[in-house]
N, C-alpha and C positions, 0 to 999 in steps of 0.2 A: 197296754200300749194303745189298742184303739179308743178306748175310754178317755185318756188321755189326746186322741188327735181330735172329738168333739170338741171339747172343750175350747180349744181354738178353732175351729170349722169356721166364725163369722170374720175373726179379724187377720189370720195369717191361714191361708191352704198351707200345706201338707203333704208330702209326695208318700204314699203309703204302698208298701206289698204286701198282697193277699194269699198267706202262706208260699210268696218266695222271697229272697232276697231283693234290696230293693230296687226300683226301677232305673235305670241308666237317667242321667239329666238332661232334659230335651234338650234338643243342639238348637240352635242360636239359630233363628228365620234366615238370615242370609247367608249362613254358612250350609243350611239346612237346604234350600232353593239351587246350591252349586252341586249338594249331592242329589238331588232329585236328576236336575239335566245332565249329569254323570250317568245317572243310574237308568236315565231315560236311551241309553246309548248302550245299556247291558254293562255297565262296567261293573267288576266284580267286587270291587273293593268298597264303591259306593252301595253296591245292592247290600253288603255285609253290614254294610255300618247302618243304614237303615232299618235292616234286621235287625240285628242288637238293641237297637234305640227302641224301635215300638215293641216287641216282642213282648216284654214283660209289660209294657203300660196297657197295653190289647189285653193280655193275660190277666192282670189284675182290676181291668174296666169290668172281663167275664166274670172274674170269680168273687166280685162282689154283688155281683145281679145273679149268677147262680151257684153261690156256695158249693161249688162242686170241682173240685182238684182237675181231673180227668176232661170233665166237658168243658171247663176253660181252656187247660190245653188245648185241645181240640177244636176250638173255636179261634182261638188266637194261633194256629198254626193254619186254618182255613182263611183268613185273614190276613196272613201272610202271602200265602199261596195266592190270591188275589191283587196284592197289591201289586207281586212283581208280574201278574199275567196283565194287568190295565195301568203300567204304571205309564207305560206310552202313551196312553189317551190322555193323562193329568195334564191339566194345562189349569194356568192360574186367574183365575176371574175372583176376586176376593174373595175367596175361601181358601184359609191358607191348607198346607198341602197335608199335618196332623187332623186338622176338621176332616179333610176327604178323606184320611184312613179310618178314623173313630165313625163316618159314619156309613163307611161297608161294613164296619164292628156290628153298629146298632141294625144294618138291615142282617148280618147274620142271626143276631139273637133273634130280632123278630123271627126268621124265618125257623129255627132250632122250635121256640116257642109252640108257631104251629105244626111243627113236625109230631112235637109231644102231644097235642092238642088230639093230633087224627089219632097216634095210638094210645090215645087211653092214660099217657102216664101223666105222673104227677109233675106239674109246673112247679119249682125249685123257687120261682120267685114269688110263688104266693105268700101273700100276708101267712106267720104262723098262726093267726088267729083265729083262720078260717080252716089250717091245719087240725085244730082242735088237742095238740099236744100235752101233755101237763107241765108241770113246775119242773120235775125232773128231769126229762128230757130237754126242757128248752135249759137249766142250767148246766145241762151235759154240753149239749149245742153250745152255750156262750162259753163256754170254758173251752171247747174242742178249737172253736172258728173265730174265735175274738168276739165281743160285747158289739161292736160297731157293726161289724159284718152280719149278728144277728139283729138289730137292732134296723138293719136296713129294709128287712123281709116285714117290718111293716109299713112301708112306704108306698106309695102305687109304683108303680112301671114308672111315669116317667119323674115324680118325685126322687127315684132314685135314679135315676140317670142324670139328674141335674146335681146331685149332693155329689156323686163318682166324676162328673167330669168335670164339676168346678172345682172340688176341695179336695180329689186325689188326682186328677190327671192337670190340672191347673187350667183348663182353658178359658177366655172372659163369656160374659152373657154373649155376646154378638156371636163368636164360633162355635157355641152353648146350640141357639138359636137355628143355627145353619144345620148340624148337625142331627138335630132334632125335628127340623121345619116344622118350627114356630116363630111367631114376634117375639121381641127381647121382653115385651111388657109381661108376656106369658110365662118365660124362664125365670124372671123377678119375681112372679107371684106365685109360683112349683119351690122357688130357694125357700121362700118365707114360710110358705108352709108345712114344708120338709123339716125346716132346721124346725121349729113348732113341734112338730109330732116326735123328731127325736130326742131335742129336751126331756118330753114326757114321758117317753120309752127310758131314755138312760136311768132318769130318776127315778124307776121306775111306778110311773103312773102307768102305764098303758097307753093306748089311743085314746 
């Protein structure tokens, strides 16, 4: 299956789950904008349906930046937790109101990252190459977590944050950009060289 969702990566995204079912269909900006100021007011109905919508696209942003079941959870349940404690400060300045949640997403992984960093463990999103694994293990790995999902762990940090939020979470360069804070011309040139490197990875050349 994810072998298959390359293959289209450059001409049609993709809405993918990473070891769950698949993600809810983002709700429509303007219908999305009336459950925000609902939801800005506690209403319970709108906080649910907000839940439901990103929970799994949060979830499966994690678990393809850390192949890891449990700390994705955990991340996108952190991330939820957050949205409904700041969801009163949202207020809309063109960034629409999926960019401000994907990018408390990205400042949790950062923060997860250097939690791992001080003790010692092992960073889940490093290149496997620097893992120094063999044949076997990594075709245990692509067979366990999908070819794409492993195929990602050779990408940098933010080359893989631009291939997850344009071609599985659907967002454009511009809320790519916001997200990320960088220029659009920087997220253009992380796309082109992502989809590059994983080309050569799928076929497998390597980097």
């Amino acid at each position: 299956m994810y072998a298959q969702v390359l293959s289209g990566l450059v001409d049609k995204p993709r809405d993918l789950a990473a070891g769950k079912e698949a993600a809810s269909t983002p709700i429509d900006r303007s219908e999305e904008w009336e459950l925000v100021q609902r939801a800005q007011t506690l209403d319970e109905a709108a906080l649910a349906s907000l839940y439901s919508s990103y929970y799994p696209r949060v979830y499966n942003y994690a678990f393809l930046q850390l192949g890891d079941i449990q700390a994705a959870e955990d991340l996108a349940s952190e991330v939820m937790l957050k949205l409904l404690e700041s969801i009163k400060k949202y207020r809309f300045r063109g960034t629409p109101f999926s960019a401000w949640v994907f990018r408390i997403a990205r400042n949790r992984l950062i923060d997860l990252h250097r939690r791992r960093k001080r003790r010692g463990e092992v960073n889940l999103s490093e290149p496997l190459a620097s893992m120094q694994i063999g044949p076997q293990t990594m075709a245990e790995r692509a067979l366990e977590r999908g070819q794409l999902q492993l195929a990602l762990k050779y990408l940098t940090d933010e080359q893989r944050q631009v291939i997850v939020l344009k071609f599985i979470e659907g967002f454009d360069n511009a809320s790519i950009a916001r997200i990320l804070r960088r220029s659009e011309g920087a997220i253009k040139s992380l796309q082109h060289r992502a989809l590059n490197s994983l080309r050569r990875v799928m076929a497998g050349e390597g980097r």
